[in-house]
C-alpha positions in Angstrom: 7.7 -89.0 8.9 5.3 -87.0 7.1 7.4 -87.7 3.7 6.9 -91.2 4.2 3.4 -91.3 4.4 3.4 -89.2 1.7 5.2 -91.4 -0.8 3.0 -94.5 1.1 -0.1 -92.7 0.1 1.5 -92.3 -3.6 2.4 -95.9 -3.8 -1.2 -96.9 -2.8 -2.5 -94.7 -5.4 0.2 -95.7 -8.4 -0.9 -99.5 -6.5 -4.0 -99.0 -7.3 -3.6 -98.8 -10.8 -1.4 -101.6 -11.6 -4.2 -104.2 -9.6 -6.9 -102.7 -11.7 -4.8 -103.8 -14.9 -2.8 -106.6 -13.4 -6.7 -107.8 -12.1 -7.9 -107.2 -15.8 -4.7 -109.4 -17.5 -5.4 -112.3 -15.0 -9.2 -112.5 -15.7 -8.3 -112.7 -19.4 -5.6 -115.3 -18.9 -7.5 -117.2 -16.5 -10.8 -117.4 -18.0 -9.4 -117.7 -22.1 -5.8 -118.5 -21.2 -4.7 -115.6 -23.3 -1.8 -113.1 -22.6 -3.4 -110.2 -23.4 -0.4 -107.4 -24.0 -3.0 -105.1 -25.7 -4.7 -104.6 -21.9 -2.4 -101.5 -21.1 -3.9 -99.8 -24.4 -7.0 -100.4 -23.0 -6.0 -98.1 -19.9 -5.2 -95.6 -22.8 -8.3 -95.7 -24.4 -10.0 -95.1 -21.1 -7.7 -92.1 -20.2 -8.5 -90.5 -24.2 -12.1 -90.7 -23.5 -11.4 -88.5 -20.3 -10.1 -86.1 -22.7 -12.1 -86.8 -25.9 -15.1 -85.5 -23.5 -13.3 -83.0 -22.5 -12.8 -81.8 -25.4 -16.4 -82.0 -26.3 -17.9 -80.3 -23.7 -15.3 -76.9 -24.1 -16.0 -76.9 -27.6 -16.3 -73.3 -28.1 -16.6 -69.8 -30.1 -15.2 -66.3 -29.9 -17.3 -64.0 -28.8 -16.5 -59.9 -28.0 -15.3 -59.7 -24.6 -17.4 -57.6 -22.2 -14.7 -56.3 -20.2 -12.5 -54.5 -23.2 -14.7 -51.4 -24.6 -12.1 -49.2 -26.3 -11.5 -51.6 -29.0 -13.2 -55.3 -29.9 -11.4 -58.0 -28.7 -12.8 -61.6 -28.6 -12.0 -64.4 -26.1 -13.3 -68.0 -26.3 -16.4 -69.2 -24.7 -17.7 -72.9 -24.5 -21.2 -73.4 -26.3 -22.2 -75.1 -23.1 -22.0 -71.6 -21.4 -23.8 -69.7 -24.1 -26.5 -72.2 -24.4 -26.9 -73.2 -20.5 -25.1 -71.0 -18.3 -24.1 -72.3 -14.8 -25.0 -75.3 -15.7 -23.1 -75.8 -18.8 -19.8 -74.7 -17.0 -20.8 -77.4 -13.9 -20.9 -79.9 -17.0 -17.4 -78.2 -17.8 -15.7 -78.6 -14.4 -17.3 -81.8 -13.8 -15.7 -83.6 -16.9 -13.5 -86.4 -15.8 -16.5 -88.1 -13.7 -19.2 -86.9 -16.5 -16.7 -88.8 -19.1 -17.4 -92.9 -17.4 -20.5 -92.5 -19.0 -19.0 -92.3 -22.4 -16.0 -94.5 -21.5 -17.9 -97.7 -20.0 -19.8 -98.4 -23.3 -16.8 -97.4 -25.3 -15.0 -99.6 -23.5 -17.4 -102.4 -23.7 -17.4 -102.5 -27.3 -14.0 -102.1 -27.6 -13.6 -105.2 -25.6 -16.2 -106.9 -27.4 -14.4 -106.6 -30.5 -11.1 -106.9 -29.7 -11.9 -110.6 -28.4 -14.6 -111.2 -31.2 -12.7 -109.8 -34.2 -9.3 -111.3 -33.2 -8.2 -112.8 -29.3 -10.6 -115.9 -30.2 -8.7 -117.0 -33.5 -5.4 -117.0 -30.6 -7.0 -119.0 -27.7 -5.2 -122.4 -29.0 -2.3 -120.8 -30.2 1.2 -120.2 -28.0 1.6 -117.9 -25.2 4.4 -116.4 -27.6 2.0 -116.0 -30.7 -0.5 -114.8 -28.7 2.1 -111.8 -27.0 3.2 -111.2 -30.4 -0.1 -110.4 -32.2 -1.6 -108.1 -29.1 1.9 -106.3 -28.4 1.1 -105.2 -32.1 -2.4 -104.3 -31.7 -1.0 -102.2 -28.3 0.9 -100.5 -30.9 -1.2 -100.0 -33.3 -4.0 -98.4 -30.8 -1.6 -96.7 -29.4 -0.4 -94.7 -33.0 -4.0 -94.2 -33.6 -3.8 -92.1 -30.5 -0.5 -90.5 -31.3 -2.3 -89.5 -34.9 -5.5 -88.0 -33.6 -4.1 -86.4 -30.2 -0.5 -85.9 -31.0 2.5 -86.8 -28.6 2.6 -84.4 -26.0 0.6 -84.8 -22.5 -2.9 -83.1 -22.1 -3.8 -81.8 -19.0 -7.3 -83.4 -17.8 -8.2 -81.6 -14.5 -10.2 -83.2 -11.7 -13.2 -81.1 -10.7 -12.5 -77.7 -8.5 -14.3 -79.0 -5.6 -11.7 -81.8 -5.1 -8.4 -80.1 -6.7 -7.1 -79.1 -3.4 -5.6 -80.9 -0.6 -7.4 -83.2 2.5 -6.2 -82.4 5.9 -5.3 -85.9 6.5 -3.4 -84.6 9.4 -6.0 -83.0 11.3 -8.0 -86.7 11.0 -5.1 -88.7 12.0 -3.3 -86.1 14.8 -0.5 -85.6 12.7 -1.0 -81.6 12.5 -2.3 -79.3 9.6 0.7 -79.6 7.5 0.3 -83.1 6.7 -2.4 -82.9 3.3 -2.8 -84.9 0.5 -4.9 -84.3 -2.9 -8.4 -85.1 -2.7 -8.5 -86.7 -6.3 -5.6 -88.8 -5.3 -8.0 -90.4 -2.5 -10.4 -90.4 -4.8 -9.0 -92.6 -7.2 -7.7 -95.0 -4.5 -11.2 -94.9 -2.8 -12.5 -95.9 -6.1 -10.0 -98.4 -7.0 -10.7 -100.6 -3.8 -14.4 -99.8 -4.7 -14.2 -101.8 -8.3 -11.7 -104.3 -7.2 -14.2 -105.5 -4.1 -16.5 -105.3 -6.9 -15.6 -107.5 -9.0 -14.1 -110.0 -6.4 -17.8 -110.3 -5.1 -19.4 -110.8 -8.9 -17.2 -113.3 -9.2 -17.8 -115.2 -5.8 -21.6 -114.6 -5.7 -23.4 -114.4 -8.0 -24.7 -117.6 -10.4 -22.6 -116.1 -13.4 -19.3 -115.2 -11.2 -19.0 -118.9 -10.1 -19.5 -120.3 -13.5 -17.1 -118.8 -14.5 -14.7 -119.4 -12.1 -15.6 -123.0 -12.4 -14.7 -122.8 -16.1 -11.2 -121.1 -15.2 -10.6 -124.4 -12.9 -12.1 -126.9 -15.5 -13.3 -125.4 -19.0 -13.7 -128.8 -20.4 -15.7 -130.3 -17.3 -18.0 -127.1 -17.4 -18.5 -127.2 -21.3 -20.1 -131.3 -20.2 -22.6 -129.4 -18.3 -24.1 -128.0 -21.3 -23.1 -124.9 -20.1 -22.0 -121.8 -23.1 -18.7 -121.4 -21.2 -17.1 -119.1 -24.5 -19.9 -116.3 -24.5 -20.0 -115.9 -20.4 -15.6 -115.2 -21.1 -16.5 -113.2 -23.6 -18.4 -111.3 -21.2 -15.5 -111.2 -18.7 -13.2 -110.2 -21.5 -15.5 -107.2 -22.0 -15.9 -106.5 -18.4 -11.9 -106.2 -17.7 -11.7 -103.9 -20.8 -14.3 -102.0 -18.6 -11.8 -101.9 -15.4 -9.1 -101.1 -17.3 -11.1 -98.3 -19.3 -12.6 -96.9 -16.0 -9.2 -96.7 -14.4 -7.6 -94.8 -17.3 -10.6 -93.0 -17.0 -10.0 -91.9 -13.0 -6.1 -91.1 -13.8 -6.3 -89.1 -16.1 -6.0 -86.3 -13.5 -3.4 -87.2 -11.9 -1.3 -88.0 -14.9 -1.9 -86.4 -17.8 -2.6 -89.2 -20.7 -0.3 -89.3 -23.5 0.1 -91.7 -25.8 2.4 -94.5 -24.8 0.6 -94.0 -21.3 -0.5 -98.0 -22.2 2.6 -99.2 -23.0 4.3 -97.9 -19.5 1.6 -99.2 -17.2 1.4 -102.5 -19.0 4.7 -103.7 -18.7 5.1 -103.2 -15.1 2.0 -104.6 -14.5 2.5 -107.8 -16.7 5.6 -108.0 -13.6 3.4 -107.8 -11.2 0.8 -110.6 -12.9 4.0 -113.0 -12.3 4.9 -112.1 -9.1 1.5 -111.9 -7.6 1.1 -115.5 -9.5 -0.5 -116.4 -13.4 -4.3 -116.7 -12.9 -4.4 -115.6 -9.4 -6.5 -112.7 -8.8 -5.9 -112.3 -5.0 -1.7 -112.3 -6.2 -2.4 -109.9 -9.0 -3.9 -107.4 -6.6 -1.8 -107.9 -3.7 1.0 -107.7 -5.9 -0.2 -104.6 -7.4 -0.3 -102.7 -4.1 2.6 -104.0 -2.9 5.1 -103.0 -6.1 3.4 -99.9 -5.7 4.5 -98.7 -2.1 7.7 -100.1 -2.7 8.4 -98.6 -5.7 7.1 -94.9 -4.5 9.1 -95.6 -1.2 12.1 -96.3 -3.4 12.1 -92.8 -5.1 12.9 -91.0 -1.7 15.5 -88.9 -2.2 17.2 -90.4 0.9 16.9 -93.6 -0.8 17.8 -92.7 -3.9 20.7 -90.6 -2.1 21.7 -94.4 -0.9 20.9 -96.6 -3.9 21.1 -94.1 -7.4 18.1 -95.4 -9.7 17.1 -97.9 -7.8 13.3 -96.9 -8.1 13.5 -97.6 -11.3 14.4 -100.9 -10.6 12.9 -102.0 -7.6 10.2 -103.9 -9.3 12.5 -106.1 -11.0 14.7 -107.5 -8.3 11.8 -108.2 -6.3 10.4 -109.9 -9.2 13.9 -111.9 -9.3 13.8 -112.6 -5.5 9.9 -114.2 -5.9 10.6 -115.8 -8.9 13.6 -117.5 -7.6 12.2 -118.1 -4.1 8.7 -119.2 -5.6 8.6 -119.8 -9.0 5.1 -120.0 -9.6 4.6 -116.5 -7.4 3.3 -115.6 -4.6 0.0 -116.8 -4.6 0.3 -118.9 -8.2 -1.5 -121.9 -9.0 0.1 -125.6 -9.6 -0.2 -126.2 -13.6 -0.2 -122.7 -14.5 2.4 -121.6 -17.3 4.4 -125.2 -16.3 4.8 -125.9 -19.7 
């Protein structure tokens, strides 16, 4: 029992992250009717500025170590220590949440000028032109990262406070034994916490409906005398924020490397099509639902049953949607009909 809530609790959490990027895809496609495949670098780039602060903040000399007398021997010290003591190593330990505020403007520029600079010249062009063009700007992003952080995972701890283990069992009556990490519930606390978020911008507040409105009927919106291109420009920038701030909140619990993009995106570009094109609720429900089932899938019993078939699982439920509802689960008539 307790191993599968366990792997429930991972699926919510894995969840998690493919609705914050499945939710940032459809309010790209919906809004500017492009598919974006350059999201999941996004996600990237959020992680890397995790560990570009990092970084930073245990920038560090050698110094003669205290403890060693007979002969000198030097150890590393952060500057942050030297300079601020307690407070500089709090800064140290606390730099995965520290890093959002380096990663939300980062991100907003980045999505500012990834639409600006080259997503607008696509909005009129084919789905297929427009998948080719930002699978190659994924690519290219991520080789930048591969050039300036090299291939191999980097380790981006959460802070010490929250690195243990919750007694979930104690809260539930499920016993001691039953504990899960505390950044893990963390990140799925914070997940629901940005998805509500942006659900309620977009239902209410003056901006949020307009632009709904314009996903429904750009044309009919544009009559109105209203600037419907710069307010999805804004939403553009604003899912390269979600995206960002969940690579940001991962980081932890996998550490980033540099085709970290690549593997979240296509799964979650799935579950865009099985939660439905242009559906928000879909994409999120989707998100949460691939999730489970994939984490449930990787069971050893399971797996014992059905070799490999978490690695699958995603795809024939994909196939069993698409063939049972062929505009997803929650899709809108019209959308990708072509």
């Amino acid at each position: 029992m307790d191993a599968v809530l366990i792997q429930l609790l991972n699926g919510l959490d894995k969840g998690a992250a493919y609705a914050l990027i499945a939710l940032g895809l459809t309010l790209v496609f919906g809004t500017l009717g492009v598919v974006n495949f350059a999201h999941g670098a996004l996600f990237l780039i959020g992680a890397f500025c995790a560990v570009t602060f990092q970084k930073i903040v245990t920038i560090s000399k050698k110094v003669l170590d205290p403890n060693i007398t007979y002969f000198d021997a030097y150890i590393e010290q952060p500057y942050l220590e030297i300079w601020f003591g307690e407070t500089g190593l709090a800064v140290i330990d606390y730099a995965v949440p520290l890093s959002l505020f380096l990663a939300v403007p980062v991100m907003l520029l980045v999505g500012l000028a990834m639409e600006r600079g080259l997503i607008q010249f696509f909005y009129k062009r084919t789905h297929a032109e427009q998948i080719l063009v930002t699978f190659g700007l994924a690519i290219v992003l991520q080789e930048i990262i591969r050039h300036f952080f090299g291939a191999n995972p980097i380790p981006t701890p959460a802070p010490d406070i929250v690195s243990g283990s919750a007694p979930i069992g104690s809260w539930i009556g499920l016993g001691e034994s039953f504990v899960y990490p505390w950044w893990r519930l963390i990140y799925l606390s914070s997940s629901i916490v940005i998805i509500s978020s942006v659900f309620a911008f977009l239902n209410m507040t003056t901006f949020g409906m307009v632009v709904r409105a314009g996903m429904a009927n750009r044309q009919m919106v544009g009559f109105l005398g209203i600037n419907i291109e710069r307010k999805f420009t804004i939403i553009f920038a604003l899912a390269a924020v979600v995206a960002g701030v969940a690579g940001v909140m991962y980081a932890p619990i996998l550490p980033p490397d540099y085709h970290l993009g690549m593997d979240f995106l296509v799964i979650s570009f799935v579950i865009v099509v099985v939660g439905g094109m242009g559906s928000l609720r879909g994409a999120v429900a989707a998100g949460f639902l691939l999730g489970v089932l994939q984490s449930l899938a990787a069971m050893t019993a399971v797996n014992d049953l059905l070799p490999g078939i978490s690695q699958i699982v995603i795809y024939l439920v994909a196939v069993v949607v698409l063939l049972t509802r062929p505009r997803g689960l929650m899709g809108r008539k019209g959308v990708m009909d072509e």
